[in-house]
C-alpha positions as CSV (number, residue, x, y, z in Angstrom):
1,X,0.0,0.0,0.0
2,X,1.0,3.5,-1.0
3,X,0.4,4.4,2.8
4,X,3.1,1.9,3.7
5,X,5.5,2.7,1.1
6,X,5.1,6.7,2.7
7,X,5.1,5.9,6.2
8,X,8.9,4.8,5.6
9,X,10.1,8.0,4.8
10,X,12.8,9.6,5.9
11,X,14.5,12.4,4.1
12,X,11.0,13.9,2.8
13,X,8.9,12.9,6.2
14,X,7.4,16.5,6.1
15,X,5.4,15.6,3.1
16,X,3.4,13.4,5.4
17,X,1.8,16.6,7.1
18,X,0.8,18.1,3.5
19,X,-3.2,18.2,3.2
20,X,-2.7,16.6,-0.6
21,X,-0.7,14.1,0.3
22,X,-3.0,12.8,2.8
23,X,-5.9,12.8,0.6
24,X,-4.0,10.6,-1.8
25,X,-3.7,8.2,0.5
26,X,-7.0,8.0,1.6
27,X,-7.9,6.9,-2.3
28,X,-5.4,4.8,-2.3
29,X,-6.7,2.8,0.7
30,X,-10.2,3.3,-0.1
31,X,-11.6,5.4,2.0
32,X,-12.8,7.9,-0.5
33,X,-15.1,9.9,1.5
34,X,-14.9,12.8,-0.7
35,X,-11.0,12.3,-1.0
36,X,-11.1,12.7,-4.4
37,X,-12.9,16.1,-4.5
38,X,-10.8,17.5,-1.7
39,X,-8.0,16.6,-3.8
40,X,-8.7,18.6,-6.4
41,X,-10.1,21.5,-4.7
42,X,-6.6,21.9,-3.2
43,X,-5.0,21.3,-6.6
44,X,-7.7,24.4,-8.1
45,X,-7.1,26.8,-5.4
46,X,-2.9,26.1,-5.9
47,X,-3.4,26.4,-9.5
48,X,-1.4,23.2,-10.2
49,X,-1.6,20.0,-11.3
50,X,-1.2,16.5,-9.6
51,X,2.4,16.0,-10.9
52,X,3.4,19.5,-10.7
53,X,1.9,19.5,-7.2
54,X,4.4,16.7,-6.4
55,X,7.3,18.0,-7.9
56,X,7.0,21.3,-6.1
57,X,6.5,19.2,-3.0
58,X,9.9,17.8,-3.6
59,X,11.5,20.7,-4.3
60,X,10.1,22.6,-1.6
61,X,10.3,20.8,1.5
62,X,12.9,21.7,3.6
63,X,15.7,18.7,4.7
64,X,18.4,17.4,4.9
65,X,18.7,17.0,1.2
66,X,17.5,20.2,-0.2
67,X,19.7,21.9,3.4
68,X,22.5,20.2,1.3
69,X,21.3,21.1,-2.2
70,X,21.1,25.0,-1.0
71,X,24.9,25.1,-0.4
72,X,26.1,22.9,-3.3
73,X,26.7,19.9,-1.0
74,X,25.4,16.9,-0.1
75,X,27.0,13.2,0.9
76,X,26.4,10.4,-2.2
77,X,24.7,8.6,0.1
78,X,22.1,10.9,1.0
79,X,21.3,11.6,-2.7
80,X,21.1,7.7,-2.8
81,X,18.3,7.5,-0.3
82,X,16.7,10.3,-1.8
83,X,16.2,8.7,-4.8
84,X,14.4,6.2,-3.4
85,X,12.0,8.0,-1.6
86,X,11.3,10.1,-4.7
87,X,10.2,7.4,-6.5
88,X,8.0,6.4,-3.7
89,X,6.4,10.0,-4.0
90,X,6.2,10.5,-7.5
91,X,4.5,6.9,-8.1
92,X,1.2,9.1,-6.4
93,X,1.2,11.0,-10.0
94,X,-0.2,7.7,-11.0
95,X,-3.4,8.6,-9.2
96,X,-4.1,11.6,-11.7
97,X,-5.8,8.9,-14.2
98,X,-8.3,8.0,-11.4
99,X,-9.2,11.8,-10.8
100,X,-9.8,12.2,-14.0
101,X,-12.2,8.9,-14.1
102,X,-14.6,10.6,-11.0
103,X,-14.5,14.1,-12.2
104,X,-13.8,14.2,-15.7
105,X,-14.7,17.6,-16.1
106,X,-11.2,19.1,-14.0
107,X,-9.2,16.9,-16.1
108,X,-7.8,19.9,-17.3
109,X,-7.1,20.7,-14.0
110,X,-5.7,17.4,-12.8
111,X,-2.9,16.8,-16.0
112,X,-1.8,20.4,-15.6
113,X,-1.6,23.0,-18.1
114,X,0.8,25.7,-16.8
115,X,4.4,26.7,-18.1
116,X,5.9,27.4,-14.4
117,X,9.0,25.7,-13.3
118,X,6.6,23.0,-11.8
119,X,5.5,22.0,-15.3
120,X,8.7,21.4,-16.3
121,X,10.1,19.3,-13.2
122,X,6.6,17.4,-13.4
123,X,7.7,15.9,-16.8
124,X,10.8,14.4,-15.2
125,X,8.8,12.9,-12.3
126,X,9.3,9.4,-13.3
127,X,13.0,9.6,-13.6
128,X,14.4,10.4,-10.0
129,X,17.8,11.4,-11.4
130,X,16.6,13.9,-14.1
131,X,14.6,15.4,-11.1
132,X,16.9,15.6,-8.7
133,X,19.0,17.5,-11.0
134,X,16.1,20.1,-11.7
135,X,16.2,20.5,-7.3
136,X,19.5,20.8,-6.9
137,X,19.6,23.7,-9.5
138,X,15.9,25.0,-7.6
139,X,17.8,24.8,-4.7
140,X,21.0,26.3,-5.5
141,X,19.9,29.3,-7.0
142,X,16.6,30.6,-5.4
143,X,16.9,28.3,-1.9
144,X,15.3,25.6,0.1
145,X,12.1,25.1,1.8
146,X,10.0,28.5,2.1
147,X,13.0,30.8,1.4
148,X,12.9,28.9,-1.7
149,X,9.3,29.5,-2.6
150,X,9.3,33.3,-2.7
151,X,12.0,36.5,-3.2
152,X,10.2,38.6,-0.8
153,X,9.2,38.4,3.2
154,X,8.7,40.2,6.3
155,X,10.0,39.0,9.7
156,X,8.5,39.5,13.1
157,X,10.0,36.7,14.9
158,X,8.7,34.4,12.4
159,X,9.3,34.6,8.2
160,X,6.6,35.3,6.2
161,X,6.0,35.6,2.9
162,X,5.0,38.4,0.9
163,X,2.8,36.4,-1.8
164,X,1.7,39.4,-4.1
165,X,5.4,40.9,-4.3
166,X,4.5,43.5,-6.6
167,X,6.3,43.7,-9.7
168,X,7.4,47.0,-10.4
169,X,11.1,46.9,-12.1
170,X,13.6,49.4,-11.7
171,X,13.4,50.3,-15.3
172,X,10.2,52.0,-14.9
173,X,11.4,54.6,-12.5
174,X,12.4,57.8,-13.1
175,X,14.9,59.8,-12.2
176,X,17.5,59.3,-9.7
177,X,19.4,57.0,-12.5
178,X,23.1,57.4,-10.5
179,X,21.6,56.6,-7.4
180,X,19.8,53.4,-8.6
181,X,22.6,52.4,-10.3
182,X,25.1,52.0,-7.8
183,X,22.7,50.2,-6.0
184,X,22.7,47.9,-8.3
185,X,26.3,47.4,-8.9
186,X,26.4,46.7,-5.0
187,X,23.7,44.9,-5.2
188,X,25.6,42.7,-8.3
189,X,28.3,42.6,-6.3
190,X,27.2,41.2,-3.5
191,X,25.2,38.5,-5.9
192,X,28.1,37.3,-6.9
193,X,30.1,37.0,-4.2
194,X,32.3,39.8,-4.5
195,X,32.7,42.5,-0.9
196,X,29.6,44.5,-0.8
197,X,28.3,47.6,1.3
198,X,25.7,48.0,3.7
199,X,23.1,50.9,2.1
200,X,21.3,53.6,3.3
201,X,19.3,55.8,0.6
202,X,17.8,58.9,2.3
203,X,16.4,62.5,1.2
204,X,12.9,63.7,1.0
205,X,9.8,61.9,1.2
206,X,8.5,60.6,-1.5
207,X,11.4,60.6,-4.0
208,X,11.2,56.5,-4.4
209,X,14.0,55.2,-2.2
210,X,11.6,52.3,-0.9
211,X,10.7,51.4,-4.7
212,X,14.1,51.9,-5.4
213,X,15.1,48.6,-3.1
214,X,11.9,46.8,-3.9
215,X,12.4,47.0,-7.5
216,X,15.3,45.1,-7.1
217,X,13.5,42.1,-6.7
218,X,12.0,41.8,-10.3
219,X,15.8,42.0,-11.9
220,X,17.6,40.2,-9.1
221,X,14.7,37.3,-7.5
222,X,15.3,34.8,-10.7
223,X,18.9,35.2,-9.6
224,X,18.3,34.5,-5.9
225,X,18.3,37.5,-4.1
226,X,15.6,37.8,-1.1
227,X,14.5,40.7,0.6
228,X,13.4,40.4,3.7
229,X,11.7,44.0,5.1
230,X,11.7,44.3,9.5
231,X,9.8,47.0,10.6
232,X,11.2,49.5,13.3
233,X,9.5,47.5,16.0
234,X,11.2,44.3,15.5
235,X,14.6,45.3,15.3
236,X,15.7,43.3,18.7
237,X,14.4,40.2,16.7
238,X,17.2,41.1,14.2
239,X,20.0,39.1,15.3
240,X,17.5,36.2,15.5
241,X,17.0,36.2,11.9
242,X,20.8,36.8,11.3
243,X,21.4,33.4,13.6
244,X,18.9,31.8,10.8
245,X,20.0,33.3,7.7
246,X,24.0,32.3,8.1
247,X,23.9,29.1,7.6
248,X,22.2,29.5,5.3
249,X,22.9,29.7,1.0
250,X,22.0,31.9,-1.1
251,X,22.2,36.0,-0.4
252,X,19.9,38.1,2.2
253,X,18.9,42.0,2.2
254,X,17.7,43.1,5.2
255,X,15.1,45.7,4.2
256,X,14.9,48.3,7.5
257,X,12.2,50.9,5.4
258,X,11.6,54.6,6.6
259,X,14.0,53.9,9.5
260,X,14.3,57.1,12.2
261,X,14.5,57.5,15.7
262,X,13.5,60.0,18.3
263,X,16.3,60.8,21.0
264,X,14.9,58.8,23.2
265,X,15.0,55.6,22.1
266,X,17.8,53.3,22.1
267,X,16.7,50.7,19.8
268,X,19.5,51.8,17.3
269,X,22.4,50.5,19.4
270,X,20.8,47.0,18.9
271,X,20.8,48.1,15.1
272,X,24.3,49.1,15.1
273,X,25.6,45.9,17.1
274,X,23.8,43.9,14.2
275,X,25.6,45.7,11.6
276,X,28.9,45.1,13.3
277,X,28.3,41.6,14.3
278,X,28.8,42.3,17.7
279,X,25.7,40.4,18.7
280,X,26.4,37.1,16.9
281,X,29.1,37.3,14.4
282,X,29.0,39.1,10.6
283,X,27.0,37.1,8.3
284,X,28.8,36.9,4.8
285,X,25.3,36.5,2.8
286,X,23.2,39.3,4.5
287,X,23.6,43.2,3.4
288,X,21.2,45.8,5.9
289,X,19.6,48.3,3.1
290,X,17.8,51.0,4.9
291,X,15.7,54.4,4.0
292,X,15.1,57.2,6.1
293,X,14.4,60.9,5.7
294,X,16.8,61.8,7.8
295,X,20.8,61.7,6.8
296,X,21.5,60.6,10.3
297,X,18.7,58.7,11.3
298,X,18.6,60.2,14.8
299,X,17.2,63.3,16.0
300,X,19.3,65.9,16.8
301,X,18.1,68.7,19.6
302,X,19.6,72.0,19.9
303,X,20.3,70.9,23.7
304,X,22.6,67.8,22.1
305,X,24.7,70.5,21.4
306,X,24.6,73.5,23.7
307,X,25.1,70.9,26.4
308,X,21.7,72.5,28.3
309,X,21.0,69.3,30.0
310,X,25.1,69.1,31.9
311,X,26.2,66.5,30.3
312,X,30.1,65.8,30.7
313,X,31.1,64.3,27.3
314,X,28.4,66.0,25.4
315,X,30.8,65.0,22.3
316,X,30.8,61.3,23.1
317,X,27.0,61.2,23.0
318,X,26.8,63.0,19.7
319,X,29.3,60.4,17.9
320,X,27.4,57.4,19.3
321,X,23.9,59.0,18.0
322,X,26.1,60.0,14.6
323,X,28.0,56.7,14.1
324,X,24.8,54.5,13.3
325,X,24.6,56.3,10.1
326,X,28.3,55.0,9.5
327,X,27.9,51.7,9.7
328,X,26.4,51.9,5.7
329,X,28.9,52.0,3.4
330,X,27.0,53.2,0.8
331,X,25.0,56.3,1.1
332,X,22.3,57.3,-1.7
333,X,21.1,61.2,-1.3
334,X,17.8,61.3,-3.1
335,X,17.1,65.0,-3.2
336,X,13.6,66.8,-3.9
337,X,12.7,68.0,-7.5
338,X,12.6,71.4,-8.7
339,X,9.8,72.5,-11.2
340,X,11.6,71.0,-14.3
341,X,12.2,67.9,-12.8
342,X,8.3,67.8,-11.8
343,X,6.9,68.6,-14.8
344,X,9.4,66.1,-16.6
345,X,7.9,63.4,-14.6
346,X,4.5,64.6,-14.6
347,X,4.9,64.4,-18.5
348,X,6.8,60.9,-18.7
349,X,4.0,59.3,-16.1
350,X,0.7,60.6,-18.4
351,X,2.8,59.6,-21.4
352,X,2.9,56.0,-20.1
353,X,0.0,55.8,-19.2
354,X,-1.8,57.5,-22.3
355,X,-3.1,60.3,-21.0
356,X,-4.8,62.7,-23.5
357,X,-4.7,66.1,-22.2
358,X,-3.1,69.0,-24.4
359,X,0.9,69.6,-23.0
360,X,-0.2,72.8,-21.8
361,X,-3.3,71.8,-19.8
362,X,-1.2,69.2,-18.3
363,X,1.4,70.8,-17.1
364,X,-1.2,74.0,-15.6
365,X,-3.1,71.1,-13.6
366,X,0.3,69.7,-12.5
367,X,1.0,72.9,-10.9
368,X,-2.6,73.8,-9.5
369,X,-1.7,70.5,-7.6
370,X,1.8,71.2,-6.4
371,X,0.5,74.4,-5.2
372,X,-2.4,73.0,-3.4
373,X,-0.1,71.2,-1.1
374,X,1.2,68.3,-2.6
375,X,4.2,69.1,-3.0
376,X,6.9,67.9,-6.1
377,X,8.0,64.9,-5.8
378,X,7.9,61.3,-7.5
379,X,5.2,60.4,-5.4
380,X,3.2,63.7,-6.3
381,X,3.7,63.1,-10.1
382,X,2.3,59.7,-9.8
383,X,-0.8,60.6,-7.5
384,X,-1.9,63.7,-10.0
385,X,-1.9,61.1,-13.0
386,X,-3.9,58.7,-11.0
387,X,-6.1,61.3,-10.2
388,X,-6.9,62.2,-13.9
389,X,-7.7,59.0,-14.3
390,X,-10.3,59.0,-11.4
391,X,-11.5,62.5,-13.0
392,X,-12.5,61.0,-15.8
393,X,-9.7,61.9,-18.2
394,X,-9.3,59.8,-21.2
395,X,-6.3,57.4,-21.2
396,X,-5.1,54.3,-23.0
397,X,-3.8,51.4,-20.7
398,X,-0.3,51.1,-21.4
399,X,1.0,47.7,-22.5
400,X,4.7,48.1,-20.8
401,X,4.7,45.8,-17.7
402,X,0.7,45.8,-17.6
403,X,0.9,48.9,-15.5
404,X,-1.3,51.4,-14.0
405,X,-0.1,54.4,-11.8
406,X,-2.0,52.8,-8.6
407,X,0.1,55.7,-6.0
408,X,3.0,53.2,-5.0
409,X,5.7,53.5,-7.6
410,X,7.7,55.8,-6.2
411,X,8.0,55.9,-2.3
């Protein structure tokens, strides 16, 4: 029995827990019991097949093997045994037939019609060796497990992934084109293996330093590179997820967005041990890229330095608030925009975007919403094209990228 044959695993004993796998098993034995419809409501709401259901199974589970697989290792005899227990999983691809018998009408649903990288490995299911290939390269380039299944989380003591990563590439910003690209000749650096910087891109609200590290993810993801954002409020959970990320492979930027603090809190020393690796040791495969508004993330009083409050060493405490701002290597300045600048992207955005409005009338209603407090900025531009839109202005939906302006593209 099937049941048996899974019971015995070793290396891929987490599969036992997944709800799929356990409905199989139930048609195997017999006990249908609406097995069979259960099945392939999970398999609909995944968006997968039965095989390529499997095959991402394989790929994604997190042991000993894949551990291995991440890093480019793994003992002969482990890939032996693996081998094995493959073919014990991939023989429940045989069950897709019998789906298809009861419910004939998600056949379509059951064999799989998508051209993901599941479709592929699903077509090498019944040769273990070919498979194992396509994991090892899964793997080795974007990770094991759940760092493997997505480029993009948030931690708050726990990973979690950020499912609808939006996909909003770097080349579709504008403006700023020096800044972005040294970010992303660190960011290439650091990719492939070569000393990289720590980055921290500050200036003005709402020039697109936050898209600026997000869109990094579209260009860099199919090469591995995860971003994993920590708000302000879990930064004492940092060297937890450092402890977790260095043994790991593959390469980590820690995304600390809109980062400031007030005098009074101290929550940057934790930062700054983190940095320095006072706290657990430097991890080689994790960078710390930061925005903030403010050049030295701290905020300065008056009374920091006319000494008003009797402080001895008034200089000491200065440099410690300063010296957070040190610890990144690289530092971005994105600076406001003048009215050229404004108008320029104001003109680029509705061009994109299709807007048909006479030059002149669009750059008069750009300025009547500067003026009425908005303020010029990247973010500005982008919110006075959307709000044409909402106005009632005739546009065509641009085919680059399949984007709207929907407010967020540059932050």
């Amino acid at each position: 029995m099937i049941g048996m044959d899974l019971n015995g695993l070793v290396i891929f004993r987490e599969i036992l827990e997944d709800p799929l796998i356990r409905e199989l098993e139930c048609i195997r034995e017999g006990k249908e019991s609406g097995a069979s419809a259960r099945a392939i409501r999970i398999l609909l709401e995944e968006e997968l097949g039965l095989r390529e259901y499997l095959a991402r199974l394989l790929a994604t589970t997190e042991n000993p093997l894949t551990l291995a697989l991440e890093k480019g290792t793994g003992r002969e005899e482990l890939r032996e045994a693996a081998l094995k227990e493959m073919q014990v999983v991939a023989g429940l691809g045989s069950l897709a037939g019998e789906l298809v018998k009861k419910y004939p009408q998600w056949g379509f649903l059951v064999e799989g019609s998508g051209n993901s990288v599941w479709k592929e490995m699903s077509a090498v299911l019944a040769s273990p060796e070919k498979l194992l290939g396509f994991i090892g390269e899964h793997c080795r380039v974007r990770g094991a497990g759940l760092l493997g299944m997505y480029p993009g989380f948030v931690y708050d003591g726990t990973l979690k992934p950020l499912k609808g990563t939006a996909d909003f590439p770097l080349s579709r910003l504008i403006g700023y084109r020096e800044q972005i690209e040294a970010l992303k000749r660190n960011t290439e650096a650091f990719l492939s293996g070569k000393p990289a910087l720590n980055a921290l891109l500050y200036g003005e609200k709402g020039t697109g330093k936050s898209s600026t590290v997000r869109g990094l993810l579209p260009q860099y993801g199919p090469r591995g590179l995860k971003i994993i954002e920590v708000g302000k409020h879990h930064l004492g959970l940092l060297d937890g997820l450092l402890a977790l990320l260095r043994n790991r492979g593959g390469r980590y930027i820690i995304f600390l967005d809109d980062l400031s603090f007030e005098d009074y809190e101290h929550d940057y020393k934790t930062l700054k041990a983190v940095i320095e690796g006072e706290l657990t040791g430097r991890a080689g495969n994790v960078l710390v890229y930061a925005t903030s508004n403010r050049r030295h993330l701290i905020r300065e009083n008056w009374a920091d330095r006319l000494d008003e409050r009797g402080e001895i060493h008034r200089s000491d405490s200065m440099e410690e608030k300063l010296s957070l701002a040190d610890r990144f290597g690289l530092l971005l300045t994105y600076q406001g925009l003048n009215r050229k600048q404004y108008l320029e992207m104001v003109e680029t955005m509705a061009g994109r975007t299709g807007i048909r409005l006479a030059p002149e009338e669009l750059r008069r209603r750009a300025m009547l919403w500067e003026i009425s407090g908005h303020g010029m900025s990247g973010r500005s531009a982008e919110q006075f094209v959307v709000s044409l839109i909402g106005e009632g202005v005739e546009y065509e939906r641009e085919t680059e990228g399949g984007h709207l302006p929907d407010g967020d593209g540059t932050r």
